[in-house]
PyMOL Python script that loads the backbone (N, CA, C, O; Angstrom):
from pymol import cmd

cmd.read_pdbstr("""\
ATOM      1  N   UNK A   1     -15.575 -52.237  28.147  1.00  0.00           N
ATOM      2  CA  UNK A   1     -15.388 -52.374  29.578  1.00  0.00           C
ATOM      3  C   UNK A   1     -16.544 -51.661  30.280  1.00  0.00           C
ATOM      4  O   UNK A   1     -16.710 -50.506  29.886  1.00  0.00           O
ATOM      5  N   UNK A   2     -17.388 -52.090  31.237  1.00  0.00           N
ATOM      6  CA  UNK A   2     -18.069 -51.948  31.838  1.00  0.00           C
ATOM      7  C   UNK A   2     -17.692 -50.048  32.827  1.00  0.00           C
ATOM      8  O   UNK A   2     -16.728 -49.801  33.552  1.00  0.00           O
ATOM      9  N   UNK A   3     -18.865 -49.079  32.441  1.00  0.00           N
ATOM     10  CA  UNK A   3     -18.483 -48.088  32.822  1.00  0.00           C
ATOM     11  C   UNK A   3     -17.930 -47.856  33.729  1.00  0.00           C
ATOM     12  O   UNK A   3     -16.807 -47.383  33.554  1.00  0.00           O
ATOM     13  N   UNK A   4     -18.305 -48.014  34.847  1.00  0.00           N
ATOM     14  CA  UNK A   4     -17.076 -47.699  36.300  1.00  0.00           C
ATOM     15  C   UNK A   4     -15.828 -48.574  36.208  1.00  0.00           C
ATOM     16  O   UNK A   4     -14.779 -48.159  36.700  1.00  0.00           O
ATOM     17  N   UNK A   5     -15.894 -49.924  35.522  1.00  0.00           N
ATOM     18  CA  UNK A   5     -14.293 -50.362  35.664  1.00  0.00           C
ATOM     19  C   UNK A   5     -13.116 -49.507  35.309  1.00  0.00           C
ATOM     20  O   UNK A   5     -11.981 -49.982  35.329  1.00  0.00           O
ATOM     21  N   UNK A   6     -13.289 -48.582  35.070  1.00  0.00           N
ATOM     22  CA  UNK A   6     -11.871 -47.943  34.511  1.00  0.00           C
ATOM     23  C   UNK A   6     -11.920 -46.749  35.774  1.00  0.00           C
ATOM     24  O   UNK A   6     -10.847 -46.151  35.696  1.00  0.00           O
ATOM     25  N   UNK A   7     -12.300 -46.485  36.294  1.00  0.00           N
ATOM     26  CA  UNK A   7     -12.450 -45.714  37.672  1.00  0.00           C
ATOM     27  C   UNK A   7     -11.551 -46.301  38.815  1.00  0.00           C
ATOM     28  O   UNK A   7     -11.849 -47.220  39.578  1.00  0.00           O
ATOM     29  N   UNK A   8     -10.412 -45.592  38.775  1.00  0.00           N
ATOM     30  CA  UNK A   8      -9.388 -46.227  40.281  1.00  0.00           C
ATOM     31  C   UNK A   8      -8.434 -46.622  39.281  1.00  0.00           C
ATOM     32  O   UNK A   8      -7.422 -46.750  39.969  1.00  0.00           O
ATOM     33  N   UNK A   9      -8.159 -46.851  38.299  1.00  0.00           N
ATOM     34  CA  UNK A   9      -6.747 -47.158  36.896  1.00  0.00           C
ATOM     35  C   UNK A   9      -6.146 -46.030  37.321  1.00  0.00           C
ATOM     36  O   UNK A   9      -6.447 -44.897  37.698  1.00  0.00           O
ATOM     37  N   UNK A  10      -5.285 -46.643  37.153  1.00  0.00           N
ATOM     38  CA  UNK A  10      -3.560 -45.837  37.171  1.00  0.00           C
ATOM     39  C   UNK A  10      -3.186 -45.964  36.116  1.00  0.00           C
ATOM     40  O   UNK A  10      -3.264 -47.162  35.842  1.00  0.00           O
ATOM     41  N   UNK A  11      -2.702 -45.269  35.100  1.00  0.00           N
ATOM     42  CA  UNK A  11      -1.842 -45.320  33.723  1.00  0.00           C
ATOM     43  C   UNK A  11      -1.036 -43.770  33.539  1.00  0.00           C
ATOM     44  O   UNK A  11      -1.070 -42.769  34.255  1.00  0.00           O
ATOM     45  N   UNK A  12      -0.354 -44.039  32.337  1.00  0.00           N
ATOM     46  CA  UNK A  12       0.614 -43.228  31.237  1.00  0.00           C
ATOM     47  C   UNK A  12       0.048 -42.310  30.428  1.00  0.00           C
ATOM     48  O   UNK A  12      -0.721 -42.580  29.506  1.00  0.00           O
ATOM     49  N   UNK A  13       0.484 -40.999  30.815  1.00  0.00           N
ATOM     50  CA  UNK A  13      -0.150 -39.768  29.628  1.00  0.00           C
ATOM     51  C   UNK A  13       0.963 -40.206  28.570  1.00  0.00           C
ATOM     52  O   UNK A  13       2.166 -40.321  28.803  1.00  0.00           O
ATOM     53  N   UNK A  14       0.276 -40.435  27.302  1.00  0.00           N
ATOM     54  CA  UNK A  14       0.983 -40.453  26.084  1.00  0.00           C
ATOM     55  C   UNK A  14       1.710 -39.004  25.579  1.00  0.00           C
ATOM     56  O   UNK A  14       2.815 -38.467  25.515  1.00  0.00           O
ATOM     57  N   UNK A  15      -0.002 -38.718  25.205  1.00  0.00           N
ATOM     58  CA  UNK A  15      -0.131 -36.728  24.331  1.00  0.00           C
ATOM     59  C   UNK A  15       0.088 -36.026  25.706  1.00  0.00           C
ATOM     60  O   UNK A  15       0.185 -36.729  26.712  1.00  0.00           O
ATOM     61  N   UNK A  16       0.158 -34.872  25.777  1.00  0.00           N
ATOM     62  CA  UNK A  16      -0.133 -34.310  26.641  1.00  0.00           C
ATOM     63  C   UNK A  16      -1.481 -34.116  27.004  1.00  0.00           C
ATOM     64  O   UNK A  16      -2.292 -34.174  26.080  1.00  0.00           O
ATOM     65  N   UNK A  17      -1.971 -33.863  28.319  1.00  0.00           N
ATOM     66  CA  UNK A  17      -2.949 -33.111  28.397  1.00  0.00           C
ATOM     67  C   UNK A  17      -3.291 -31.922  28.251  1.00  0.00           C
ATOM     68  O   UNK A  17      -2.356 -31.256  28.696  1.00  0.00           O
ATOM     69  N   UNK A  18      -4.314 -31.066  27.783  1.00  0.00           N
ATOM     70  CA  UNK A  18      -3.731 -29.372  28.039  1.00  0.00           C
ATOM     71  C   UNK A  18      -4.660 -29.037  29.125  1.00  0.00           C
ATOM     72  O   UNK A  18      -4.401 -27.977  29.696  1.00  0.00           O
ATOM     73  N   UNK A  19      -5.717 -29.714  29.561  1.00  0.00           N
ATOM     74  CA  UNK A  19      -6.710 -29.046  30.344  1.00  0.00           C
ATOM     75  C   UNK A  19      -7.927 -28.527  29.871  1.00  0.00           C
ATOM     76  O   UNK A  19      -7.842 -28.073  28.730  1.00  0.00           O
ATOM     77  N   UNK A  20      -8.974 -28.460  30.369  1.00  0.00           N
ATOM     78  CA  UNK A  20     -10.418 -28.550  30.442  1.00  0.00           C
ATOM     79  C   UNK A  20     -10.886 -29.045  28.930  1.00  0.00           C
ATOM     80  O   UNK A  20     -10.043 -29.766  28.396  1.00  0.00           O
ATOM     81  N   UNK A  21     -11.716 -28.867  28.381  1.00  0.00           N
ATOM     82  CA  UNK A  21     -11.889 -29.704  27.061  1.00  0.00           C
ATOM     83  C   UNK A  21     -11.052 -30.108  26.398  1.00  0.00           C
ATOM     84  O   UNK A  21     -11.352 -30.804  25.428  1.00  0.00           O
ATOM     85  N   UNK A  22      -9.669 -29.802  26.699  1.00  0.00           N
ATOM     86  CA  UNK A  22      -8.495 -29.933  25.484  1.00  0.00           C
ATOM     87  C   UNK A  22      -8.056 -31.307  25.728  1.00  0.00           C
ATOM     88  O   UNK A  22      -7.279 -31.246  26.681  1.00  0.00           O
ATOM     89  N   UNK A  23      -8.195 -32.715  25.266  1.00  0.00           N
ATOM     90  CA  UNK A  23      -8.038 -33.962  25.630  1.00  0.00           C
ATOM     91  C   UNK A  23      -6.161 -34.136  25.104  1.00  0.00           C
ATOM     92  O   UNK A  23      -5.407 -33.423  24.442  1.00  0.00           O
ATOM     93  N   UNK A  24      -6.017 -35.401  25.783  1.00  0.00           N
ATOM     94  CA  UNK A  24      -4.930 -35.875  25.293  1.00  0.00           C
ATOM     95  C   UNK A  24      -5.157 -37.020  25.129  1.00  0.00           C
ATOM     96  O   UNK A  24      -6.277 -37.342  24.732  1.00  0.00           O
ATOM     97  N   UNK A  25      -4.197 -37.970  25.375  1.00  0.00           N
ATOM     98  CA  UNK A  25      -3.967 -39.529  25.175  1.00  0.00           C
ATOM     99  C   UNK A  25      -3.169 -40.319  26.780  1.00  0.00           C
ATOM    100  O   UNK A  25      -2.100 -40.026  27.315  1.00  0.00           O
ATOM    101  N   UNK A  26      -4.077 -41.241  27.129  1.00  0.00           N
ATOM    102  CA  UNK A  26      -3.381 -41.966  28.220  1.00  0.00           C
ATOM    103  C   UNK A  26      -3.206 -43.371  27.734  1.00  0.00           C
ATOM    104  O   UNK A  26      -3.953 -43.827  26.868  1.00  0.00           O
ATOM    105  N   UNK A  27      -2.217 -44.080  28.279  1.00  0.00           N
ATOM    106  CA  UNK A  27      -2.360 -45.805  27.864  1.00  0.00           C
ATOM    107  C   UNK A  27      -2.629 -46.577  29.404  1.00  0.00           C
ATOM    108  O   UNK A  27      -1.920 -46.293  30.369  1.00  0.00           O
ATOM    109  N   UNK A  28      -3.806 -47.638  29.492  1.00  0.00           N
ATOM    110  CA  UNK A  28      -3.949 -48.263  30.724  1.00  0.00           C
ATOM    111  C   UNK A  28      -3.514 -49.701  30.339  1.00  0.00           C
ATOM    112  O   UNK A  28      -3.556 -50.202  29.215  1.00  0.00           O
ATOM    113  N   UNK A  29      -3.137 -50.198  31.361  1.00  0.00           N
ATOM    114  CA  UNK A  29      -2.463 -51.176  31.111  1.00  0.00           C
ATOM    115  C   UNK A  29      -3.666 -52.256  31.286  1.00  0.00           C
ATOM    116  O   UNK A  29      -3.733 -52.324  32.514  1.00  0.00           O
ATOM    117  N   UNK A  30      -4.547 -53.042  30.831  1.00  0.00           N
ATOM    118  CA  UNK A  30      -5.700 -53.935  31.484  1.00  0.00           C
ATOM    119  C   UNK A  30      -5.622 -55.272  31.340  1.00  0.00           C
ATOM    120  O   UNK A  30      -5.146 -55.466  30.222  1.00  0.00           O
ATOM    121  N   UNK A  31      -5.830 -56.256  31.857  1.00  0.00           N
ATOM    122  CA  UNK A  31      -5.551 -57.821  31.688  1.00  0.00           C
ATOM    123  C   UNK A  31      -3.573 -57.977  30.793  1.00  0.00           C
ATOM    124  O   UNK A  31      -3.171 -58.628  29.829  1.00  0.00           O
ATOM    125  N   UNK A  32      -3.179 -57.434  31.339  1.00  0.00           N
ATOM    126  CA  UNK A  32      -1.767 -57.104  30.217  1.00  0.00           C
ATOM    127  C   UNK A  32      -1.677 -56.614  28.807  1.00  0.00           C
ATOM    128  O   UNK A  32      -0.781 -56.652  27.964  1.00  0.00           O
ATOM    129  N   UNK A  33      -2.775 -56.187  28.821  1.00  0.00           N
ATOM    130  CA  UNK A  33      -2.503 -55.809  27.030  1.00  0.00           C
ATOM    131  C   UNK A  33      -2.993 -54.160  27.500  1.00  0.00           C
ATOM    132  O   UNK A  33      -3.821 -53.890  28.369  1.00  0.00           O
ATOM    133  N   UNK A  34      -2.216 -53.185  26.650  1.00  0.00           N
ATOM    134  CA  UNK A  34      -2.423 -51.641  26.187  1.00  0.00           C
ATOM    135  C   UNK A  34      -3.804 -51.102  25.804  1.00  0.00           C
ATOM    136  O   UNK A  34      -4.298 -51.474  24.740  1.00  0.00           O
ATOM    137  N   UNK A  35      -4.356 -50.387  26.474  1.00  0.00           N
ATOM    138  CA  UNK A  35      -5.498 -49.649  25.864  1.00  0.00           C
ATOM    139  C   UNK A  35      -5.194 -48.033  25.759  1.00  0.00           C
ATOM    140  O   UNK A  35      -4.559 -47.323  26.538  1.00  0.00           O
ATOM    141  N   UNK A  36      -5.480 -47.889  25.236  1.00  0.00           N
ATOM    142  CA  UNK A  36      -5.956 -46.193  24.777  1.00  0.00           C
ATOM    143  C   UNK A  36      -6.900 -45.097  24.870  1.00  0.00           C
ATOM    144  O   UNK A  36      -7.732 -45.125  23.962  1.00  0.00           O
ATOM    145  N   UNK A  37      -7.008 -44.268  25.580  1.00  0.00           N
ATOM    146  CA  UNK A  37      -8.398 -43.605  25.432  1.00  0.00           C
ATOM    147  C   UNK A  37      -7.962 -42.067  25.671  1.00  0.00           C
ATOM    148  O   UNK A  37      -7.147 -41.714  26.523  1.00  0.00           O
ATOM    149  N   UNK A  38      -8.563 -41.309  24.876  1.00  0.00           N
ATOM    150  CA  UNK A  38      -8.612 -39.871  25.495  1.00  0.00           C
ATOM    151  C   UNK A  38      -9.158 -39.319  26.696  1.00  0.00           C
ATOM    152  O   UNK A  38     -10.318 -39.572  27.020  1.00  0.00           O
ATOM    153  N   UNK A  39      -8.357 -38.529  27.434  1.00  0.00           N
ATOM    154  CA  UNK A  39      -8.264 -38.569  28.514  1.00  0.00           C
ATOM    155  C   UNK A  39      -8.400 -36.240  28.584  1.00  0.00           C
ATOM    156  O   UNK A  39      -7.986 -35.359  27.831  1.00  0.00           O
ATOM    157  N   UNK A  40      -8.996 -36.238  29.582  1.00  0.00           N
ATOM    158  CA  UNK A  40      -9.315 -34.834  30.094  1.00  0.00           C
ATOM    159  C   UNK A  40      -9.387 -34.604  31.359  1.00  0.00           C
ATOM    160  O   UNK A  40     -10.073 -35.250  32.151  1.00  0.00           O
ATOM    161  N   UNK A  41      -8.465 -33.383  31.697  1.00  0.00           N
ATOM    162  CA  UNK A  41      -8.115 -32.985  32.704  1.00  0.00           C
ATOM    163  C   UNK A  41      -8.388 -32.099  33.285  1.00  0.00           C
ATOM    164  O   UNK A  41      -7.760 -31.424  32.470  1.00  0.00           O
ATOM    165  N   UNK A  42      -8.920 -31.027  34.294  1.00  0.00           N
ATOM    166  CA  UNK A  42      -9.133 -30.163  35.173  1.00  0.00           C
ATOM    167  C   UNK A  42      -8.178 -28.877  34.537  1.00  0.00           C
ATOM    168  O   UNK A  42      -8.487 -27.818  33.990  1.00  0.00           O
ATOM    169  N   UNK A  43      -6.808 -29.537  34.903  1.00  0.00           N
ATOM    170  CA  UNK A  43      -5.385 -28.703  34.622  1.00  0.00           C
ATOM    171  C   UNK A  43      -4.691 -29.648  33.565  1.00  0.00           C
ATOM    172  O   UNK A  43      -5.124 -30.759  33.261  1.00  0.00           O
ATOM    173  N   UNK A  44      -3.616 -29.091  33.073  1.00  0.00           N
ATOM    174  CA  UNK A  44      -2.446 -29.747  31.682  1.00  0.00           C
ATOM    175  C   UNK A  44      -1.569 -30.768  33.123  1.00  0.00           C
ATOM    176  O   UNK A  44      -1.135 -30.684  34.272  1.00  0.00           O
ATOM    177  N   UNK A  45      -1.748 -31.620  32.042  1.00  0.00           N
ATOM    178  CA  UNK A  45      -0.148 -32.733  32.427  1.00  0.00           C
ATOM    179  C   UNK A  45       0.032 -32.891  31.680  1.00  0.00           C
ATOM    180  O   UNK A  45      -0.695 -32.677  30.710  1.00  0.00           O
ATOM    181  N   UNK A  46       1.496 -33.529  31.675  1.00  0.00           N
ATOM    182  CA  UNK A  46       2.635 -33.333  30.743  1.00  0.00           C
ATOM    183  C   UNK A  46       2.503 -34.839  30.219  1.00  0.00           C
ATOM    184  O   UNK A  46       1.879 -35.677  30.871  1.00  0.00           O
ATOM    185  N   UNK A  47       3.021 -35.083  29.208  1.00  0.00           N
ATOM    186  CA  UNK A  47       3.334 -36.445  28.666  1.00  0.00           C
ATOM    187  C   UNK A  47       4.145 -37.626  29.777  1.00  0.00           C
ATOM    188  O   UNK A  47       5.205 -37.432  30.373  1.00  0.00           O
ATOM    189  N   UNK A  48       3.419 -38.666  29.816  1.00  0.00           N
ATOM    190  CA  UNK A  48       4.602 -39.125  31.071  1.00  0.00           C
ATOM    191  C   UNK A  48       4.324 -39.094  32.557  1.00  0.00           C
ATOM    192  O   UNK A  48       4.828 -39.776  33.449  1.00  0.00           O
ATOM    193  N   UNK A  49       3.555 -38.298  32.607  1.00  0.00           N
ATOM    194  CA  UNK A  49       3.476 -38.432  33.975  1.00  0.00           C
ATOM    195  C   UNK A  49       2.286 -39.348  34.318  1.00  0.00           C
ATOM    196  O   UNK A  49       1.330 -39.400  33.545  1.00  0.00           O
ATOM    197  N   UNK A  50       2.317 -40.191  35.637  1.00  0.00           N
ATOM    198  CA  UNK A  50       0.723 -41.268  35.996  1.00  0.00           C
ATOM    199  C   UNK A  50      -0.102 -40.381  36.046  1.00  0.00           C
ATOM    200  O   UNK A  50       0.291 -39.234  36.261  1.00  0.00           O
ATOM    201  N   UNK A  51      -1.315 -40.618  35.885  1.00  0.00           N
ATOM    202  CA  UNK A  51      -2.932 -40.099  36.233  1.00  0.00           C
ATOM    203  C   UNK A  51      -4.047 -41.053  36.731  1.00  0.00           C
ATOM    204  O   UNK A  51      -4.086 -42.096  36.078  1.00  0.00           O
ATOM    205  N   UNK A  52      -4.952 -40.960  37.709  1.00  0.00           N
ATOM    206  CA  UNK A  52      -5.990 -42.101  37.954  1.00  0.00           C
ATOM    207  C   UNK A  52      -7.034 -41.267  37.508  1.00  0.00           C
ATOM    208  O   UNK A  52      -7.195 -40.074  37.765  1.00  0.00           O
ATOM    209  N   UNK A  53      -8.014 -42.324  36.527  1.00  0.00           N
ATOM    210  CA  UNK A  53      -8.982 -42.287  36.279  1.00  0.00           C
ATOM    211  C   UNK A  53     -10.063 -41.695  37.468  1.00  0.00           C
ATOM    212  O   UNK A  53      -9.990 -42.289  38.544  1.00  0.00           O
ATOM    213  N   UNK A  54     -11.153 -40.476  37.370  1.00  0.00           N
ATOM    214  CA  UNK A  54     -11.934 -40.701  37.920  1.00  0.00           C
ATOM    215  C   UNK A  54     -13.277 -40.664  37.403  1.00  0.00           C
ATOM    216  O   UNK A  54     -14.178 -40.631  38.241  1.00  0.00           O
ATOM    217  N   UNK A  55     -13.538 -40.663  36.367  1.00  0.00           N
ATOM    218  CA  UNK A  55     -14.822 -40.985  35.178  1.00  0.00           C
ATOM    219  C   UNK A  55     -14.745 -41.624  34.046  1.00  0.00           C
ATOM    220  O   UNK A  55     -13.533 -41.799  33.917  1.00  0.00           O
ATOM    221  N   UNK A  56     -15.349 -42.161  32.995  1.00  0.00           N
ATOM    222  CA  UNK A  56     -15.446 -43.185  32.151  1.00  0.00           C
ATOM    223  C   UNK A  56     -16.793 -41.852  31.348  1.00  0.00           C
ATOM    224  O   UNK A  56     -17.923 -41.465  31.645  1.00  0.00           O
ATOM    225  N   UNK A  57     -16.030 -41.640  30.521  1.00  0.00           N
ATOM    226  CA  UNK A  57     -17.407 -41.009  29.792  1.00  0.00           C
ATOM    227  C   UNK A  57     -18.063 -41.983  29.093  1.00  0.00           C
ATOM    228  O   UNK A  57     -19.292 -42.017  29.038  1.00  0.00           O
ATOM    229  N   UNK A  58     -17.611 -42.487  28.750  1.00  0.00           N
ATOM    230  CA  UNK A  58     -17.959 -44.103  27.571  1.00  0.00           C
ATOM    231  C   UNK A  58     -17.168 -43.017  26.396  1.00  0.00           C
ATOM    232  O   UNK A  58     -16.717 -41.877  26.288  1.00  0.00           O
ATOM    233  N   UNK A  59     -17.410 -44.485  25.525  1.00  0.00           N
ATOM    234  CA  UNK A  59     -17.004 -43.794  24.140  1.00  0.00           C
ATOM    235  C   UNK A  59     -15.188 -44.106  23.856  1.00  0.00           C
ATOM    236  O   UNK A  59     -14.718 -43.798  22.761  1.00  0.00           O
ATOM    237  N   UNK A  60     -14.260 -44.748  24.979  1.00  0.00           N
ATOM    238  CA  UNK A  60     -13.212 -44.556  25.030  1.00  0.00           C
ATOM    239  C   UNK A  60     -12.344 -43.055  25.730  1.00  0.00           C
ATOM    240  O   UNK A  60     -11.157 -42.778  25.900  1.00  0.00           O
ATOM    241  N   UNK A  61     -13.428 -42.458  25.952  1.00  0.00           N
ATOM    242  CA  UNK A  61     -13.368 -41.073  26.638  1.00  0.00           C
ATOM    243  C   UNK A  61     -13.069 -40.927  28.481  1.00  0.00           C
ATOM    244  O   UNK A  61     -13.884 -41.325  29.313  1.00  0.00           O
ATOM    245  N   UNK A  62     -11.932 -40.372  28.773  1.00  0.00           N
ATOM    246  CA  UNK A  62     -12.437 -40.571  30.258  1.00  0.00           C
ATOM    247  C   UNK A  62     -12.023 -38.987  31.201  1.00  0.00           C
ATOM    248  O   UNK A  62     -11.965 -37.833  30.778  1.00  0.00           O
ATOM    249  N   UNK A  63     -11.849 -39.396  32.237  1.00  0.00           N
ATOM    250  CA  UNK A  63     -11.615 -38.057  33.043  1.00  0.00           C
ATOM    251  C   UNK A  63     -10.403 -38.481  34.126  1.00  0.00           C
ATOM    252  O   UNK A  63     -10.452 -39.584  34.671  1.00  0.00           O
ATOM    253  N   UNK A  64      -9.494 -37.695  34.358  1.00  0.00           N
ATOM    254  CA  UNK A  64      -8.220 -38.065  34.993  1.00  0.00           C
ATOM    255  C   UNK A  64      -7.603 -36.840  35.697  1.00  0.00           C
ATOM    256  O   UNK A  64      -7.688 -35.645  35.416  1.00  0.00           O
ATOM    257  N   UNK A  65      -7.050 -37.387  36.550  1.00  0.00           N
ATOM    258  CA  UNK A  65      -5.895 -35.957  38.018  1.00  0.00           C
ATOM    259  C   UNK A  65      -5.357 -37.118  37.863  1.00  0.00           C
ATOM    260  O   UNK A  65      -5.556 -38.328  37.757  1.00  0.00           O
ATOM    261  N   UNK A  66      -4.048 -35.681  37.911  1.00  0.00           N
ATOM    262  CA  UNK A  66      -2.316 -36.524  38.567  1.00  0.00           C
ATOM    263  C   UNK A  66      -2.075 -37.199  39.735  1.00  0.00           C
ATOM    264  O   UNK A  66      -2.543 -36.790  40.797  1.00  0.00           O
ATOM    265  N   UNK A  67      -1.363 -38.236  39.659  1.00  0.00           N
ATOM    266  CA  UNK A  67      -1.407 -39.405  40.778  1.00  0.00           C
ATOM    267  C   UNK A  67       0.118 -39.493  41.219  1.00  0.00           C
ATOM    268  O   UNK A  67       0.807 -39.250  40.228  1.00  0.00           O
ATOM    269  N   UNK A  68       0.576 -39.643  41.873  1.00  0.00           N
ATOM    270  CA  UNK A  68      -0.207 -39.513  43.227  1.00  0.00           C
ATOM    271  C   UNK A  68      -0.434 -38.299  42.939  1.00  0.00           C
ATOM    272  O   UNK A  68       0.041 -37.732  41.955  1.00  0.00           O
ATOM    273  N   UNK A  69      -1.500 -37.569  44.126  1.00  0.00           N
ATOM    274  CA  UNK A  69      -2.126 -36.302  43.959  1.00  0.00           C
ATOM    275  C   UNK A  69      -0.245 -35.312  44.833  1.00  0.00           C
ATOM    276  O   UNK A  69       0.526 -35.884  45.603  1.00  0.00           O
ATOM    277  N   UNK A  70      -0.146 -34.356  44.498  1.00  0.00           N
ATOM    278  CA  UNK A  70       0.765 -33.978  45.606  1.00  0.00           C
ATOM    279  C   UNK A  70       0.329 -32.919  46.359  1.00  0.00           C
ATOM    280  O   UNK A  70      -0.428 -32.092  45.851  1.00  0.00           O
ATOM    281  N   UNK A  71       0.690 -32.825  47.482  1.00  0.00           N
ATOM    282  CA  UNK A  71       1.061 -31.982  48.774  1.00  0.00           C
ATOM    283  C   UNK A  71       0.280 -31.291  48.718  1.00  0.00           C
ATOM    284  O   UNK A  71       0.112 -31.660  47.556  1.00  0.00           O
ATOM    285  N   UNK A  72      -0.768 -30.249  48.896  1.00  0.00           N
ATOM    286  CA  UNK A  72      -0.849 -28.737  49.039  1.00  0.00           C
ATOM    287  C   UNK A  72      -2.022 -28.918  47.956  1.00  0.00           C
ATOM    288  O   UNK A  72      -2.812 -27.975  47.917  1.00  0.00           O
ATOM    289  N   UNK A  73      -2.199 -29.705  47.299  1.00  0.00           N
ATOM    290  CA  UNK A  73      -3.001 -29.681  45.441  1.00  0.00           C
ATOM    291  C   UNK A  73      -4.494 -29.625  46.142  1.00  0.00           C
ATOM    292  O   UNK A  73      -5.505 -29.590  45.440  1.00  0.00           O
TER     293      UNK A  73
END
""", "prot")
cmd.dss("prot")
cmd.show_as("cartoon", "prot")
cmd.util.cbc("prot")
cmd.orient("prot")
């Protein structure tokens, strides 16, 4: 997938995240079929909760915050 297309995705933390280098697992949903990529976060999210993409490292690698963002964050 073309690097910025995955920039503005909404998907599913699988693994958890733990935060700053510590990756987890998200699933995006794309043309209807499941993708996978490790995913890194600022701060930990929990398994389950949405995240939007805001980088594409390549590689299947990307960068993600909790979505919606909330209140005060």
């Amino acid at each position: 997938m073309a690097s910025q297309a995955l920039v503005g995705k909404v998907g599913t933390v699988i693994t958890a995240i733990r935060g700053g280098e510590r990756a987890g697992e998200v699933r995006l949903m794309l043309g209807g079929m499941a993708h996978y990529y490790l995913a890194y976060a600022a701060t930990a999210i929990a398994a389950g909760a949405q995240i939007l993409v805001i980088n594409n490292r390549g590689a299947r690698q990307i960068d993600v915050e909790p979505w919606p963002v909330e209140e005060g964050s």
